[in-house]
VMD Tcl script that draws the C-alpha trace (Angstrom):
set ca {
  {-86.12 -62.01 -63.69}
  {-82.44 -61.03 -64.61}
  {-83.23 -57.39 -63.12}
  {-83.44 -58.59 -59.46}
  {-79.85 -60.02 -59.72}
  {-78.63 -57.03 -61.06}
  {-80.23 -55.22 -58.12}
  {-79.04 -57.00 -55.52}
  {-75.83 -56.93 -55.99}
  {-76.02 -53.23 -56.40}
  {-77.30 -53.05 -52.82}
  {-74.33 -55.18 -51.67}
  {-71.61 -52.58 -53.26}
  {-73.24 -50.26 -51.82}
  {-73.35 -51.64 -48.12}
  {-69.36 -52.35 -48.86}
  {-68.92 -48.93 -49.62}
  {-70.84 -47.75 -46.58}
  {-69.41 -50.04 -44.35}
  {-65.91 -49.23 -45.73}
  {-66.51 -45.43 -45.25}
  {-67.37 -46.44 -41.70}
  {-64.31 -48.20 -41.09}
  {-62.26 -45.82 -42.40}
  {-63.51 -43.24 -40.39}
  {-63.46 -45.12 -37.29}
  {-59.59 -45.39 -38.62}
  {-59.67 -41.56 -38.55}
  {-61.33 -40.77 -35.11}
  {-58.94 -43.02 -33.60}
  {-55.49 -41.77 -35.33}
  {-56.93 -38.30 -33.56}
  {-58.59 -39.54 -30.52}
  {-55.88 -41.68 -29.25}
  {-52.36 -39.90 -30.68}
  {-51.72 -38.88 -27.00}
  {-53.12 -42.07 -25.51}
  {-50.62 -44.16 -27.25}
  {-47.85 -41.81 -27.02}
  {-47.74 -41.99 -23.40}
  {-48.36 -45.75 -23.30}
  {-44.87 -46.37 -25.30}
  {-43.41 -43.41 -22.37}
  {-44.84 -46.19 -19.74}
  {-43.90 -49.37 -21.05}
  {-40.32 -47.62 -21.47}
  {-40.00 -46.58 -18.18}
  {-41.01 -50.57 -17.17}
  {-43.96 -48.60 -15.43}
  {-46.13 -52.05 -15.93}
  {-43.84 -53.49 -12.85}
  {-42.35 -50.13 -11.50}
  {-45.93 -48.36 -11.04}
  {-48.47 -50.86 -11.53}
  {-51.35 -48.97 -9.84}
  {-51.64 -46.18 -12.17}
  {-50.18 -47.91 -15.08}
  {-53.74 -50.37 -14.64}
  {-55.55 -47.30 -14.26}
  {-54.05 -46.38 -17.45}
  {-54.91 -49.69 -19.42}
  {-58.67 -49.55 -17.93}
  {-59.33 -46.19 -19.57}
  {-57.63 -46.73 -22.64}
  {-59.65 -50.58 -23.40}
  {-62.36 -48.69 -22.38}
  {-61.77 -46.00 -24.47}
  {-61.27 -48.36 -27.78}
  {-64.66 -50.29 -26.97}
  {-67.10 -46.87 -27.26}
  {-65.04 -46.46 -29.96}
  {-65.65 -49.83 -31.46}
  {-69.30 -49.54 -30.36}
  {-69.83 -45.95 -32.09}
  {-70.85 -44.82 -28.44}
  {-70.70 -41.04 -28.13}
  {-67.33 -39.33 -28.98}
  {-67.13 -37.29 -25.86}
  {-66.89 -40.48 -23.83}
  {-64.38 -42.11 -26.15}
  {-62.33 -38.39 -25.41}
  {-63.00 -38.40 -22.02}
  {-61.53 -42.32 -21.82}
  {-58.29 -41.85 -23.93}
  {-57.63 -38.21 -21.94}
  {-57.73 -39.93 -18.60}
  {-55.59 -43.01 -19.88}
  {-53.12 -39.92 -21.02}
  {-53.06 -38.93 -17.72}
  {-52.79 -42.37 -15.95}
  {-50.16 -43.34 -17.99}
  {-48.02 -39.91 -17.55}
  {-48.21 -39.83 -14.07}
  {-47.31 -44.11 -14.10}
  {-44.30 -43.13 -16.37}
  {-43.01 -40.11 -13.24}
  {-43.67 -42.71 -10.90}
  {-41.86 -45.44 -12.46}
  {-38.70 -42.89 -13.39}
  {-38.66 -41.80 -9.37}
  {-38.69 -45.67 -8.45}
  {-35.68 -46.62 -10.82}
  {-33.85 -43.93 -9.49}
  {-35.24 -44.03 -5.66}
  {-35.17 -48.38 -5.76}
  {-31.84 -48.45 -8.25}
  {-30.12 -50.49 -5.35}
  {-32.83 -53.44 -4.80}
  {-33.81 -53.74 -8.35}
  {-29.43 -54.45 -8.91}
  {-29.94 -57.02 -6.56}
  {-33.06 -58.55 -8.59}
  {-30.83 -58.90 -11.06}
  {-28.01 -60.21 -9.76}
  {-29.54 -62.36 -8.34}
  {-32.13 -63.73 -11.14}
  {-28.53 -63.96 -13.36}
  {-27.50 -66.55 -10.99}
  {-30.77 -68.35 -11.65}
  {-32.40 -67.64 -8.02}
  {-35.70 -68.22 -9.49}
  {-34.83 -71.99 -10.19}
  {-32.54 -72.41 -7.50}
  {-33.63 -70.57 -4.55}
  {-37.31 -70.27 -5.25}
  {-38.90 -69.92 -2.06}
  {-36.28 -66.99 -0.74}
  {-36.85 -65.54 -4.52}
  {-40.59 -65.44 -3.88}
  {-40.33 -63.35 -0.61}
  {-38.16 -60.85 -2.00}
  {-40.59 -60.50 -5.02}
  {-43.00 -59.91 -2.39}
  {-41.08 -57.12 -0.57}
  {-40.24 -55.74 -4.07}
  {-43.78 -55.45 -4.73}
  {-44.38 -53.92 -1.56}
  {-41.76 -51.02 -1.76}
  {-43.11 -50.38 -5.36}
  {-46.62 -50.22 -4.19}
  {-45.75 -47.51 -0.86}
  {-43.46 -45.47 -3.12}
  {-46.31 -45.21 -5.89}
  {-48.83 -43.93 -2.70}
  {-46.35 -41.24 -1.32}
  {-44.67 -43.41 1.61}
  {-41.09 -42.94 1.96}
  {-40.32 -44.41 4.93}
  {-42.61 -47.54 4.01}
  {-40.87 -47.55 0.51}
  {-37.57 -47.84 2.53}
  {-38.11 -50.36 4.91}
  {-39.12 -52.43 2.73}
  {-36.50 -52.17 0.07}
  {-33.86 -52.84 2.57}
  {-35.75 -56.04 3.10}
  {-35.84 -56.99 -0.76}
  {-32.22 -56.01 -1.03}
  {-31.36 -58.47 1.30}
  {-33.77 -60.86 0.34}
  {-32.17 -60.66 -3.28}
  {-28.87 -61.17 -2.16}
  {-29.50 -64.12 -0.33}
  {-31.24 -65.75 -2.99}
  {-28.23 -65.29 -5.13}
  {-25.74 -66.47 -2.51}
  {-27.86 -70.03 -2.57}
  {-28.37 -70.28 -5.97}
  {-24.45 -69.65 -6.57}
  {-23.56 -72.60 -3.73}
  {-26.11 -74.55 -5.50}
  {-24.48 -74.37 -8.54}
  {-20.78 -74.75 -7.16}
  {-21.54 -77.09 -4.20}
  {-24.43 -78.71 -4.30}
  {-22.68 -82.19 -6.24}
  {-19.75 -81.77 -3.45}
  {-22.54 -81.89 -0.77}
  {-24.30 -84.99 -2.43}
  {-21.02 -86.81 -2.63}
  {-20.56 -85.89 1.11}
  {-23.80 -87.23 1.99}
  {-23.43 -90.46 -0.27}
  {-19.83 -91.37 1.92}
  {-21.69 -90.06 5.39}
  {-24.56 -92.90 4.58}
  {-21.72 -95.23 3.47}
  {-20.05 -94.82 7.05}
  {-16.88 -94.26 5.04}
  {-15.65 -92.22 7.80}
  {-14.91 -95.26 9.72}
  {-12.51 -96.37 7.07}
  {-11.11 -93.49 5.49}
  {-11.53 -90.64 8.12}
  {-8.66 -88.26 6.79}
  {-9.83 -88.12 2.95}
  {-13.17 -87.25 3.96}
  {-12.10 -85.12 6.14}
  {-10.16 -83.48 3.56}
  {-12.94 -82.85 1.71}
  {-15.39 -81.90 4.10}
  {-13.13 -78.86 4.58}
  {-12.10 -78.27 1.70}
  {-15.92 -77.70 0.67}
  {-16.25 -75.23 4.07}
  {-13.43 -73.24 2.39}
  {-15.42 -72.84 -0.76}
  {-18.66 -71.71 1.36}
  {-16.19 -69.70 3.39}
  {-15.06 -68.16 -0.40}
  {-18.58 -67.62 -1.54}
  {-19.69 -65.87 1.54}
  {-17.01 -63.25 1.20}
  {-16.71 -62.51 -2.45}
  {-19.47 -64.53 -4.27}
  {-18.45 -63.13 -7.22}
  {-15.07 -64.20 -7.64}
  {-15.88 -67.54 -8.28}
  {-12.66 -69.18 -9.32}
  {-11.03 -70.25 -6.08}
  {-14.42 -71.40 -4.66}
  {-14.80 -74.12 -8.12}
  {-11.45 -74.89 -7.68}
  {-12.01 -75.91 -4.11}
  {-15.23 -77.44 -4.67}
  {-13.50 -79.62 -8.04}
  {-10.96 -80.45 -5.17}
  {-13.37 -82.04 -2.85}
  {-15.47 -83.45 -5.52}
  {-11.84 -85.40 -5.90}
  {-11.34 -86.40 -2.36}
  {-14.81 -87.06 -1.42}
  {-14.42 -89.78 -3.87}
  {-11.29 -90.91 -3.37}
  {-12.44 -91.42 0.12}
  {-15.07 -93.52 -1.00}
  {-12.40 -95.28 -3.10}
  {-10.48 -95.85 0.00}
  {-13.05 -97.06 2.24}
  {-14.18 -100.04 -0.25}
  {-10.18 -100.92 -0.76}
  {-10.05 -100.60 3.41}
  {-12.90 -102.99 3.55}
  {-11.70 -105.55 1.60}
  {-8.52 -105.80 3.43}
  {-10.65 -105.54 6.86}
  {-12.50 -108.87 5.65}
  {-9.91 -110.17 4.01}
  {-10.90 -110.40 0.60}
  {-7.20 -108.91 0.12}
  {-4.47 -109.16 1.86}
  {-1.73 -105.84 2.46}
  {0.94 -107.68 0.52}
  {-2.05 -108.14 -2.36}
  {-2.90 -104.49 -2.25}
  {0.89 -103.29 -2.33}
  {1.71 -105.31 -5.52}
  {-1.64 -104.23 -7.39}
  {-0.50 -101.04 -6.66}
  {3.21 -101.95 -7.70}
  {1.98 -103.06 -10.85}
  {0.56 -99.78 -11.82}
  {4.24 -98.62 -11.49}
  {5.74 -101.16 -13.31}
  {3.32 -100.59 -16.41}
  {4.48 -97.03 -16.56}
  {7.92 -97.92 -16.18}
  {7.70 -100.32 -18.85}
  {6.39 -97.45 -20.90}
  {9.44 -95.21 -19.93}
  {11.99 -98.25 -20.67}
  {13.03 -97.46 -16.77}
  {14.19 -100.60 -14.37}
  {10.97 -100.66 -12.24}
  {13.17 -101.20 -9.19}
  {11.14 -101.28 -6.10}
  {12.80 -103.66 -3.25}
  {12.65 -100.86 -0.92}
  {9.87 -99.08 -1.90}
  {8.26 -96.93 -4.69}
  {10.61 -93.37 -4.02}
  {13.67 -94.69 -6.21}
  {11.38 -95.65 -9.00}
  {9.24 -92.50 -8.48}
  {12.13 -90.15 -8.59}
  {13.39 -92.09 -12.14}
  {10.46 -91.74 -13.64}
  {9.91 -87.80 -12.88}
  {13.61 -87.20 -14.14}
  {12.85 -89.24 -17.02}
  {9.61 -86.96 -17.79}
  {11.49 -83.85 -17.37}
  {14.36 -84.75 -19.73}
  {11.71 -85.70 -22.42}
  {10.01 -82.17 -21.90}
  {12.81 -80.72 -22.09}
  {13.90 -82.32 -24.92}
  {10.68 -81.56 -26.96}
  {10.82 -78.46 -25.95}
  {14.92 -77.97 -27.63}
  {13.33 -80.27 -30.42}
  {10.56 -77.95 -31.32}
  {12.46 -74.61 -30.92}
  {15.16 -76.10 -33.60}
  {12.77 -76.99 -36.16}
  {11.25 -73.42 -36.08}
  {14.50 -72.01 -36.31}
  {15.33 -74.29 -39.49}
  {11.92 -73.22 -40.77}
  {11.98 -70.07 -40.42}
  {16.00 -70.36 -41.82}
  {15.35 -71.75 -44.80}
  {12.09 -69.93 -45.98}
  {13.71 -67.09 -45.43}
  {16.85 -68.09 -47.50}
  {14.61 -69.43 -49.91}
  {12.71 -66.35 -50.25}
  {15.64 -63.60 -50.23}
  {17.83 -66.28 -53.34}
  {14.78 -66.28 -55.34}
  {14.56 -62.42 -55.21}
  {18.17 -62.39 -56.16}
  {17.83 -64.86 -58.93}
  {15.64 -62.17 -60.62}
  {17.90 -59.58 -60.39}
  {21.44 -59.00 -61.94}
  {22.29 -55.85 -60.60}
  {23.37 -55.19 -56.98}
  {23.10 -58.91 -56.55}
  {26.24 -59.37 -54.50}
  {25.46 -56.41 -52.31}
  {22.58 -58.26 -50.99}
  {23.74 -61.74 -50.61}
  {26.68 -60.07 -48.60}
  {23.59 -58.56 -46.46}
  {21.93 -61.89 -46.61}
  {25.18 -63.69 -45.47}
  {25.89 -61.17 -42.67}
  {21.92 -61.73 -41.36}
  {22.28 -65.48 -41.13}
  {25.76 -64.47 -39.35}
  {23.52 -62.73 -36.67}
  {21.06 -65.19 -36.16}
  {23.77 -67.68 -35.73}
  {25.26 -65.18 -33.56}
  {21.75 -64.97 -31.48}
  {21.19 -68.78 -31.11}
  {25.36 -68.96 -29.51}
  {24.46 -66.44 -27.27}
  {21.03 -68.07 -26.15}
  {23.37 -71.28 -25.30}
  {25.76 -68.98 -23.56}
  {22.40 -67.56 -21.15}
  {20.43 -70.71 -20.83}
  {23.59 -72.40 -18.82}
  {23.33 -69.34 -16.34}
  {20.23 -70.44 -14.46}
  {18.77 -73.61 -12.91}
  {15.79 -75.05 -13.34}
  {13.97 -73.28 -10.28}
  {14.98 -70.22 -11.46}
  {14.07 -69.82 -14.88}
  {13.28 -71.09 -17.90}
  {15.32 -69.98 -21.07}
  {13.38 -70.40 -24.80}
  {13.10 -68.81 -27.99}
  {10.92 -67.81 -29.76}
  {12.43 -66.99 -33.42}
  {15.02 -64.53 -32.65}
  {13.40 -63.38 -28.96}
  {15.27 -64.73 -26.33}
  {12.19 -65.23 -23.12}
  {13.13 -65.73 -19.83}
  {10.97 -67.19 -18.14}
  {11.52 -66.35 -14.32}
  {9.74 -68.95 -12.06}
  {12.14 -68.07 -9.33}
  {10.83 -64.47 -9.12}
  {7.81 -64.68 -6.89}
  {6.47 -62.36 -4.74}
  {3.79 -62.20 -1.80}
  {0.23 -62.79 -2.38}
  {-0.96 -59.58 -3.40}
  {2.34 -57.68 -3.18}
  {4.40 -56.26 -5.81}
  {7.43 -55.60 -3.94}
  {10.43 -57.08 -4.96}
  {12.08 -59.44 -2.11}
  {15.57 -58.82 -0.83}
  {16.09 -62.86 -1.32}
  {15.39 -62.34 -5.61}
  {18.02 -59.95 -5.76}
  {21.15 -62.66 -6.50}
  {18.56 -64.36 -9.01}
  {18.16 -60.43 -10.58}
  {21.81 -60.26 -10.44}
  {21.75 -63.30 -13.33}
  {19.53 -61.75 -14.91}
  {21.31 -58.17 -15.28}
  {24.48 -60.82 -16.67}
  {22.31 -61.86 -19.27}
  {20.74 -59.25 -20.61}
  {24.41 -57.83 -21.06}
  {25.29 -60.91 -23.54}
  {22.75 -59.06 -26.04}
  {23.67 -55.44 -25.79}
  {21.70 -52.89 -27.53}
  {18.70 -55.46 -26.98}
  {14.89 -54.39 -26.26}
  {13.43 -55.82 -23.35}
  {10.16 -56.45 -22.55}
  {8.55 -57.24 -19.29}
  {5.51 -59.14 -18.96}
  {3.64 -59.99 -15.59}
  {1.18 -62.57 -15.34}
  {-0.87 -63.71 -12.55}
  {-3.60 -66.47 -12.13}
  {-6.73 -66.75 -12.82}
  {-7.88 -66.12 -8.87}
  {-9.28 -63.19 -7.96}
  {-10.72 -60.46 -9.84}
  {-10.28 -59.58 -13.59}
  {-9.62 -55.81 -13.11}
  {-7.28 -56.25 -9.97}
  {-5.78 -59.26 -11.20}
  {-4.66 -56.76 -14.60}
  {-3.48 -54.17 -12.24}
  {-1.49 -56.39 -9.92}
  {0.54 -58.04 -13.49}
  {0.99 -54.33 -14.46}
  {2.57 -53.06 -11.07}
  {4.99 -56.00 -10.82}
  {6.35 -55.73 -14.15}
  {6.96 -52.28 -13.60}
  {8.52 -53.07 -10.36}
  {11.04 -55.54 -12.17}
  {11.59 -52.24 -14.83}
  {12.33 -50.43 -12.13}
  {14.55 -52.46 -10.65}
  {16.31 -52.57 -13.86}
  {16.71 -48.66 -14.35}
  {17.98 -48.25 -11.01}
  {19.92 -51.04 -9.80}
  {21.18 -52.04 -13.22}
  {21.40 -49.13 -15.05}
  {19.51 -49.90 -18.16}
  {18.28 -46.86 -19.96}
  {14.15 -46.83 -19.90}
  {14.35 -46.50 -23.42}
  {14.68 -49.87 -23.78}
  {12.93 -51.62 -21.33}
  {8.74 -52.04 -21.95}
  {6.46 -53.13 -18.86}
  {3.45 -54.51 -19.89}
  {0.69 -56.60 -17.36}
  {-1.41 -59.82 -19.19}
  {-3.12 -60.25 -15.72}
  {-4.68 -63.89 -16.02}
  {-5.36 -63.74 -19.74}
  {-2.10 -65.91 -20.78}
  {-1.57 -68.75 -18.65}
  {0.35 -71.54 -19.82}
  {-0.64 -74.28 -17.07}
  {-3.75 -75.48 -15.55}
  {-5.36 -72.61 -13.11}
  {-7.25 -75.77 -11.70}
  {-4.13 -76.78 -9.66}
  {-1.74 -75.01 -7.21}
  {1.17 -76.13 -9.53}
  {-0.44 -75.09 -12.08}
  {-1.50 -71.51 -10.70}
  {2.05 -71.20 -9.20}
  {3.72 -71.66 -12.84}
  {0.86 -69.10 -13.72}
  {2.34 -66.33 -11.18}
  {5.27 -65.41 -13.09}
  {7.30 -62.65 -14.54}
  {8.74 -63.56 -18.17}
  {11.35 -61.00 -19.76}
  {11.19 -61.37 -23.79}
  {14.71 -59.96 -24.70}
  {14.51 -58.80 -28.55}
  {17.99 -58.97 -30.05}
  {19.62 -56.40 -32.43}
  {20.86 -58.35 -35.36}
  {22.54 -55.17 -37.01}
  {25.24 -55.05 -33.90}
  {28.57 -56.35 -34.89}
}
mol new
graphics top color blue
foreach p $ca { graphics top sphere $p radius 0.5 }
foreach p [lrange $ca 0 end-1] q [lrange $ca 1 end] { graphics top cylinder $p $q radius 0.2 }
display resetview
């Protein structure tokens, strides 16, 4: 009885071996039926020829799964050849075609793109789906041999594309702005506050106006969009206050001193007499002089304590060094001495240019021993890097300061905002700071050696690009003078 055991299992090694033998040669005819096969399967599906040349690349796939069930099936070997030598060639003429179409279709397939990065599939489906459609269509004509049909139809994608992007990119800019719009229509807010919503209704066309003629500069168009967000609301605001007062649930003298009280708050805050018996202007025009002085004031405030700071570790640093040494100690606290001479030297001559220039035409800061002016007087057309005939009196201050720091480096930065394009917005900075260093060389004789003109385009703004005071402090020319603190 303990023989049969025995026997069977022998039988079932030996069907594992068998079978194994079997697999491993199916392992075998594969590896040499199907090298080529899958070698110019990975040429298709890099050359995208699943979408660019769908025909033959199916044609392709049909062979080859049929190929790998004879195999699978242990069906004759010359039909498993046969398959995987006519996927070969399906696939390698699928790969051609799909290399002609990115080459022949380059420009409608960069509109695809563009226009599925500004999310046309979600936002602009339906326009999406008929450009797919005339994508598919070009593909299909250029994969038969038809040119002409090929062409017609990618001009039709192309533009399809694009207009699906344009939509999707108002949708994602306008679309609130238009809600808002349609919420104060419904409201009748018109009827009460007609010039706000006004405002905003064309201050949105003038962000569709944008869009339509450089979509991808999208800066001003948010801006202007943000802008009528603001006004569209306000003008709801307005129409509720308008209302009130129409019903009278308030009276005008009620809304005036609810208004007045907002003033009077912030007054309070500013320890300014909120003096109003003939209006708000007095009060206004205290309270934006009392803002300024405090900036200002800051601003002196900060400067000093970096100064001190940078003083005294400096001082601390150089004594300690000293207190190690013995010998040639008195050499180098003279040279110590005679440094904090020149920065002492620098900040008297930083009071002696800061009292040149108003407050419209520059502002004068340091920044440790750098002396920047910051010209908000120099402007210059929109687009234009000429410098105006009216700037040249403002220059001439300029030309007297530098010459309180002789010997000086000086460094000319332009700046713009952030409207417009990166690249021109770079080479616009570039060409007016090198218009200013021109200026400089010629008119006031300053050897090129020391002056540097370098362009920041939009990259260092110091206010707001959301506003047009903002953007306007933004548009500036700033001239960093460096000090020599070895000149007597």
């Amino acid at each position: 009885m303990a023989a049969k055991p025995a026997f069977a299992f022998r039988i079932l090694i030996l069907t594992l071996l068998l079978g194994g033998a079997a697999a491993f040669a199916q392992d075998e005819l594969r590896a040499t039926f199907f090298k080529e096969a899958d070698a110019a399967k990975a040429a298709a599906d890099a050359a995208n020829a699943e979408m660019l040349a769908p025909r033959n690349y199916e044609r392709g796939m049909s062979e080859y799964r049929s190929a790998e069930v004879a195999l699978e099936r242990g069906r004759n070997i010359e039909t498993v050849r046969s398959n995987a030598a006519d996927a070969t060639r399906f696939f390698k003429t699928a790969t051609a075609a799909a290399e002609l179409a990115s080459t022949k279709l380059a420009q409608v397939m960069k509109s695809r793109q563009d226009a599925a990065n500004a999310r046309a599939p979600e936002l602009s489906p339906e326009i999406w789906q008929e450009a797919q459609d005339k994508f598919g269509d070009a593909i299909r004509l250029l994969e038969r041999g038809d040119l002409k049909g090929t062409t017609r139809r990618e001009v039709e994608a192309t533009s399809l594309y694009r207009d699906a992007e344009l939509v999707a990119i108002k949708a994602q800019y306008l679309s609130e702005t238009r809600q808002l719009l349609a919420d104060a229509d419904r409201a009748r807010v018109g009827r009460y506050a007609p010039i706000t919503l006004n405002r905003a209704k064309q201050l949105l066309a003038n962000a569709e106006r944008e869009l339509n003629e450089n979509r991808y500069d999208t800066d001003l168009p948010r801006s202007l969009a943000k802008q009528a967000n603001y006004e569209a609301k306000h003008a709801i605001y307005l129409s509720e206050v308008v209302r009130k007062v129409r019903d009278k649930d308030l009276t005008p003298e009620q809304l005036i001193l609810n208004w007045e009280a907002a003033l009077r708050e912030v007054a309070g805050a500013a320890d300014v007499q909120p003096d109003m018996e003939n209006g708000p202007d007095k009060l206004t025009g205290e309270l934006v002089a009392y803002i300024t002085h405090a900036d200002n004031e800051i601003q002196a405030l900060t400067q000093e304590k970096q100064e001190n700071e940078t003083r005294l570790a400096e001082m601390e640093e150089e004594i300690a060094a000293l207190d190690e040494r013995l010998g040639g100690a008195t050499e180098e606290r003279a040279a110590l001495v005679q440094r904090l001479e020149a920065q002492a030297r620098v900040k008297e001559q930083f009071e002696q240019v800061e009292k040149m220039f108003t407050a419209e035409e520059a502002r004068v800061f340091r920044e440790g021993n750098n002396i920047i002016l910051r010209m908000v007087g120099l402007t210059f057309d929109s687009g234009d890097a000429q410098i105006r005939q009216d700037k040249f009196d403002l220059l001439a201050k300029v030309e007297r300061a530098i010459d309180v720091f002789p010997r000086s480096e000086l460094i000319i930065e332009g700046h713009t905002d952030s409207f417009g394009g990166d690249d021109a917005n770079q080479k616009l900075s570039q060409q007016r700071a090198e218009s200013v260093q021109k200026y400089m060389v010629n008119a006031m004789r300053i050897p090129t050696y020391r002056l540097i003109a370098t362009g920041y385009g939009e990259t260092r703004p110091i206010a707001s690009n959301e506003t047009d005071s903002g953007r306007q402090r933004n548009r500036r020319i700033d001239i960093v003078i460096r000090p020599n603190l070895d000149q007597g």
